[in-house]
C-alpha positions as CSV (number, residue, x, y, z in Angstrom):
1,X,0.0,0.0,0.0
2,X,1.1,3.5,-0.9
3,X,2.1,5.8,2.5
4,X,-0.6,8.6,3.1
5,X,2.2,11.3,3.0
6,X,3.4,9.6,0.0
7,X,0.5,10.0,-2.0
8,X,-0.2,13.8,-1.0
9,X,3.1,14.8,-1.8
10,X,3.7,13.2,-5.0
11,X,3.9,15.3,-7.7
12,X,0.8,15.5,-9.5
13,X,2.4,14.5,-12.5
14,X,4.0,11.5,-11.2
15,X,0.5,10.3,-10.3
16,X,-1.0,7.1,-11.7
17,X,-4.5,5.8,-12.3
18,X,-3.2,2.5,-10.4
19,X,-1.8,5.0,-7.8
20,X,-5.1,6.8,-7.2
21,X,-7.3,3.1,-7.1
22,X,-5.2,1.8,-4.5
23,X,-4.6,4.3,-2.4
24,X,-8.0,5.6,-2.1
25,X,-10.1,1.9,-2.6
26,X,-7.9,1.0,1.3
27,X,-9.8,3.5,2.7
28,X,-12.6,3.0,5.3
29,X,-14.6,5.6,6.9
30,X,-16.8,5.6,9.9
31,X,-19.9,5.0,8.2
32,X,-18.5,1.2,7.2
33,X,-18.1,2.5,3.5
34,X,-14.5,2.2,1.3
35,X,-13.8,4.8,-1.1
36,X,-14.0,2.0,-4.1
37,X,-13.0,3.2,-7.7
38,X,-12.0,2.4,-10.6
39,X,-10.7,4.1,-13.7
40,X,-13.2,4.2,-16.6
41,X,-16.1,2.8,-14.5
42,X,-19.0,4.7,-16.9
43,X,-17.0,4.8,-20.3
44,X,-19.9,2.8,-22.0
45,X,-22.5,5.8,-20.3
46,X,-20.8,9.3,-21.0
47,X,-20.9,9.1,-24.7
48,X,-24.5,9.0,-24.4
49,X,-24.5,11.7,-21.3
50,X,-22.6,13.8,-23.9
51,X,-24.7,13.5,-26.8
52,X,-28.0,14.5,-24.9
53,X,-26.7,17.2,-22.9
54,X,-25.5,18.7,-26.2
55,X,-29.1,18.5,-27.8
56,X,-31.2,19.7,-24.0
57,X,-28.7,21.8,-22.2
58,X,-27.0,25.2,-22.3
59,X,-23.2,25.4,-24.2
60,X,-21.8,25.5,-20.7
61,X,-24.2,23.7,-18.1
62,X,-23.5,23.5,-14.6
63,X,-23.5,19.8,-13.5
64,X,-23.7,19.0,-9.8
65,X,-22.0,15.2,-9.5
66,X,-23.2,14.0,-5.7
67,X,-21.3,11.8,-3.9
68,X,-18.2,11.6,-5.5
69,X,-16.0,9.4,-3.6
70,X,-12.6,9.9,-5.0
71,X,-13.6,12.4,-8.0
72,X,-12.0,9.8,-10.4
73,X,-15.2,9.2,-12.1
74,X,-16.1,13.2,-11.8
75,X,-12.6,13.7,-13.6
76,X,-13.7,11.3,-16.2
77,X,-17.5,13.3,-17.0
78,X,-15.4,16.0,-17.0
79,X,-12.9,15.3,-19.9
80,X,-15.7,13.8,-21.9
81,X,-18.0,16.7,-21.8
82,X,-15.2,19.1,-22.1
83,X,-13.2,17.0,-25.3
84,X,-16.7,16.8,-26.6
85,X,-17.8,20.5,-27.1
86,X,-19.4,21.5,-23.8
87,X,-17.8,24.2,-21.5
88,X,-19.4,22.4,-18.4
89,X,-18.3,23.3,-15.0
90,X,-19.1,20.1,-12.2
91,X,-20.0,20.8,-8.1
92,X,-18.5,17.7,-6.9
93,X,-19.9,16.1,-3.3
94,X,-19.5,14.0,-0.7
95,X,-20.4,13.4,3.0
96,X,-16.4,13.0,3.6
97,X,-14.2,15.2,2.0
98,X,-12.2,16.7,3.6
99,X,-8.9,15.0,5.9
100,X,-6.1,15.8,8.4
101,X,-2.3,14.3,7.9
102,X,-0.9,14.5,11.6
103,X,2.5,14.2,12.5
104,X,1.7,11.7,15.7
105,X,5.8,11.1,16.5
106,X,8.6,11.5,14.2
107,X,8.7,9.9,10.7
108,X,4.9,8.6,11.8
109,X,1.4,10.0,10.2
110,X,-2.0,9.5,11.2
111,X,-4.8,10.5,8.2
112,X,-7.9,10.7,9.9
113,X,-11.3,12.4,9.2
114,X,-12.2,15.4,11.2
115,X,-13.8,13.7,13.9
116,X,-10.3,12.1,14.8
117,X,-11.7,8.7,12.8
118,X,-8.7,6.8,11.5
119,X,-8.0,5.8,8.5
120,X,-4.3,5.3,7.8
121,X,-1.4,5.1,10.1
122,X,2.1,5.7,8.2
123,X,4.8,4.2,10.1
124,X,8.8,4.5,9.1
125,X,8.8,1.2,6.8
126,X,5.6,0.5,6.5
127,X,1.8,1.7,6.1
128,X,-1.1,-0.1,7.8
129,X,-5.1,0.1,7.8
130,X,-6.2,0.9,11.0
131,X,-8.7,-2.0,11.4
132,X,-8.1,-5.8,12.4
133,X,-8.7,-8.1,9.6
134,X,-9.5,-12.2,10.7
135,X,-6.5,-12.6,9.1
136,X,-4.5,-10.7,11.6
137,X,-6.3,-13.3,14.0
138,X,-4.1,-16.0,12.8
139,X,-0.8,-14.5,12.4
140,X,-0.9,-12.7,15.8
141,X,-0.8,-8.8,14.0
142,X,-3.7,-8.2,15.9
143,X,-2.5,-7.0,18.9
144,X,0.0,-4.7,17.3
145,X,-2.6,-3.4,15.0
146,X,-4.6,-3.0,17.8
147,X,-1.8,-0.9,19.8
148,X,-0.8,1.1,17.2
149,X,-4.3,2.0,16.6
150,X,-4.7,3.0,20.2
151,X,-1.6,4.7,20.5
152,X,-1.8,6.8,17.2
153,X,-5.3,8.0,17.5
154,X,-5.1,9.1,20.6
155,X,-2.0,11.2,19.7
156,X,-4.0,12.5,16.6
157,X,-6.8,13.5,18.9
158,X,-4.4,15.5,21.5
159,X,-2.9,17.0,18.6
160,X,-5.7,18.0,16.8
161,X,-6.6,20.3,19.9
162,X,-4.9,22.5,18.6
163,X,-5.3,23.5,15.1
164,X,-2.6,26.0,14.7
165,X,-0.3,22.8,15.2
166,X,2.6,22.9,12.3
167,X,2.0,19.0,12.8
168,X,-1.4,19.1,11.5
169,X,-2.0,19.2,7.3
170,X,-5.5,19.3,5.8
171,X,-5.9,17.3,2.8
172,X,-8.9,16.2,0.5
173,X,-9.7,12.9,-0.3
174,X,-10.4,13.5,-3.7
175,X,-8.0,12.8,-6.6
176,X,-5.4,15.4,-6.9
177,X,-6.2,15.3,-10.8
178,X,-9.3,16.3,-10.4
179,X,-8.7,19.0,-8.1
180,X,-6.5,20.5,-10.0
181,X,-9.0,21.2,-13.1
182,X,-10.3,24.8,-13.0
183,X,-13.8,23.6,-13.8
184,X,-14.3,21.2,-10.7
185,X,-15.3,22.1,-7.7
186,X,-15.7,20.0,-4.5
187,X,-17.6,20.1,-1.7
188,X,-19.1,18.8,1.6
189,X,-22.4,18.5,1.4
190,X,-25.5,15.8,2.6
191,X,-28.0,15.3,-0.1
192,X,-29.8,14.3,2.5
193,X,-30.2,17.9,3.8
194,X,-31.4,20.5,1.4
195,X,-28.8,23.0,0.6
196,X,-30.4,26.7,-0.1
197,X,-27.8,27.5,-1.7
198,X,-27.9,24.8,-4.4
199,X,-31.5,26.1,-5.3
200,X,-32.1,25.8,-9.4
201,X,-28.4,25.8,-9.8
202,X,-27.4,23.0,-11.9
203,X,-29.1,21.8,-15.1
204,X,-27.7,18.3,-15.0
205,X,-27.4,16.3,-11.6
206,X,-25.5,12.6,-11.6
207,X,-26.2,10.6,-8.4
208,X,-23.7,7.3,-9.1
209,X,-23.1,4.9,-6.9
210,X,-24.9,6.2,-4.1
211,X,-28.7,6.6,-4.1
212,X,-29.9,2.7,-3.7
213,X,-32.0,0.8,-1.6
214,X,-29.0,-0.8,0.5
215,X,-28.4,2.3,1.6
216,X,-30.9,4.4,2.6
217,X,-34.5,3.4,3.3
218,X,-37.5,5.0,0.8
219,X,-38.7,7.6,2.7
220,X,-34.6,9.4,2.9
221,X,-34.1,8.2,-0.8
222,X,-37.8,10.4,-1.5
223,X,-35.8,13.4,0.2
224,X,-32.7,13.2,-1.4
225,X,-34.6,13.3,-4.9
226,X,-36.8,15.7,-3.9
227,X,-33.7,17.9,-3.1
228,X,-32.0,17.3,-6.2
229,X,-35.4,18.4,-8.0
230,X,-34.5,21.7,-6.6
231,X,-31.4,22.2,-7.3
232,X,-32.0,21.8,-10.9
233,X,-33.0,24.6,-13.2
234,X,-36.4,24.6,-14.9
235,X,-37.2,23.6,-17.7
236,X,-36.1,19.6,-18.1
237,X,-32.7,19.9,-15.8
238,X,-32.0,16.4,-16.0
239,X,-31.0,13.9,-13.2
240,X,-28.7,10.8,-13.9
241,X,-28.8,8.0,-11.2
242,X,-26.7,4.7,-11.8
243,X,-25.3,1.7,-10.1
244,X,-22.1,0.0,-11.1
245,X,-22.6,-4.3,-10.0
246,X,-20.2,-6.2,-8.6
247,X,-19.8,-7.9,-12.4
248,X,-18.8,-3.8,-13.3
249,X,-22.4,-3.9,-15.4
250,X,-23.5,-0.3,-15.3
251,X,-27.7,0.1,-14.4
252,X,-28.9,3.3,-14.3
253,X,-31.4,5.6,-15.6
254,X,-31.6,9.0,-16.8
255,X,-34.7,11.4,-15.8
256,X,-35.8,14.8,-16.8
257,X,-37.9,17.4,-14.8
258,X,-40.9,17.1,-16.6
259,X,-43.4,20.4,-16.9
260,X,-45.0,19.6,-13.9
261,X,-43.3,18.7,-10.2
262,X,-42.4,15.2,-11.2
263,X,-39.4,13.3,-13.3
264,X,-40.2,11.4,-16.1
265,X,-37.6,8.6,-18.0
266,X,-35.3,9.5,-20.4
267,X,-33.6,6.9,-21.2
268,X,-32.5,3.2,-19.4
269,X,-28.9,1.7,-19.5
270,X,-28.7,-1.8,-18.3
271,X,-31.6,-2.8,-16.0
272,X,-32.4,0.9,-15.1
273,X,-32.1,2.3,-12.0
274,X,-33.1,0.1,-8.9
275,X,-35.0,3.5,-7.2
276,X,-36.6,4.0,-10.9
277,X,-40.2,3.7,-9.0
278,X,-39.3,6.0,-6.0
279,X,-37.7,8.6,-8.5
280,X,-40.9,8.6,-10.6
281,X,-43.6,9.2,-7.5
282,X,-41.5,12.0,-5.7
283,X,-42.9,15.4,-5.9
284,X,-40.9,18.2,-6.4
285,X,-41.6,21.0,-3.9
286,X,-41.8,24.6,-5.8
287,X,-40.6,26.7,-2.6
């Protein structure tokens, strides 16, 4: 595994698609989720994305991309719609976006999330998830994971007491690629929660990889549309919701605000979207 200081201070162009995958598909947030990519996960879709947004949206559209992970895939819209005419500019979020790197003892980093969550320890020679796998059961690693773990996070949160500490670096947890094109943006944000100042913003929303019935129940999936029906601009902003399977088979399906408060199909790739039905019955609210 790459070191978390490593990665941040490689040069950006040093940086590899492989580099990016690993580094950020080994993490694990508090919520139980990994920041899983891969490179060219919605090749077979953007084309299509691209070809539609030419014909029902403005020369430069404002796209909102929510939960973004890594930003890979975000990078990837990005290019397409850009190499193929469009001057779009992308809002990138995600619940977890922003990191610290902390200094915890000499030559040794802790990356953890705001709260003080771990999610890497560097060490001298080597670089180690912070969580006990059942293999560590068997080979006996378990109880230095385990001290390390204790030990490190608990200097992270002493540390982080201070913020002014020159021991303390805030990093994203997005792909330095795609934070260093001028027409990405990325964000915090809970689609959960509506965001006032998101209001008829964007005229194209993509939801990949994170709106699905394993995740949230229907009534919080009903909200999150609803919010996203806000955010986009009248008339027929359009609203992209996919789900990459573990055989890397792409189902999704792309809406449109219809005239009234309610989305209408598009257009189906694969199977369609799993929340297709819950999509269709939400009701946009107008204020």
């Amino acid at each position: 595994m790459l070191a978390a200081k490593t990665f941040f201070e490689t040069p950006l162009e040093q940086l590899t698609p492989r580099m990016e995958e690993d580094f950020f598909t080994s993490l694990m947030t508090r919520n139980k989720t990994y920041k899983t990519t891969f490179h060219d996960r919605f090749s077979d879709i953007n084309p299509y994305l691209l070809e539609y947004l030419l014909h029902h949206a403005p020369p430069a559209p404002k796209a909102l991309d929510v939960g973004v992970s890594s930003g890979i895939s975000t990078l990837e819209l990005y290019d397409d719609l850009r190499q193929g005419g469009l001057e779009v500019e992308i809002l990138g979020t995600d619940i977890l976006v922003d990191a610290f790197l902390v200094r915890v003892f000499p030559k040794c980093h802790a990356l953890v999330e705001p709260s003080g969550f771990p999610l890497r320890f560097d060490l001298p020679l080597v670089t180690m998830k912070p969580w006990v796998t059942r293999h560590d059961y068997y080979n006996g690693l378990f109880i230095l994971r385990k001290f390390i773990n204790t030990l490190f996070t608990h200097r992270a949160y002493r540390i982080l007491r201070n913020p002014g500490d020159v021991r303390i670096s805030e990093v994203k947890l997005v792909a330095p690629r795609a934070l260093a094109k001028a027409g990405i943006t990325v964000c915090t944000d809970d689609i959960s929660r509506y965001n006032s100042g998101f209001e008829a913003r964007f005229d194209f929303v993509r939801a990949a990889n994170v709106l699905n019935k394993g995740y949230f129940s229907p009534t919080v999936l009903s909200t999150m549309i609803a919010n996203i029906g806000r955010y986009l601009r009248k008339p027929h902003g359009s609203l992209f919701v996919v789900r990459t399977h573990e055989n890397r088979v792409n189902h999704g399906t792309l809406f449109r605000r219809g005239d009234d408060q309610h989305f209408e199909v598009v257009n189906r790739f694969g199977s369609g979207s799993e929340i297709e039905d819950v999509v269709l019955r939400v009701e946009i609210p107008t204020e």
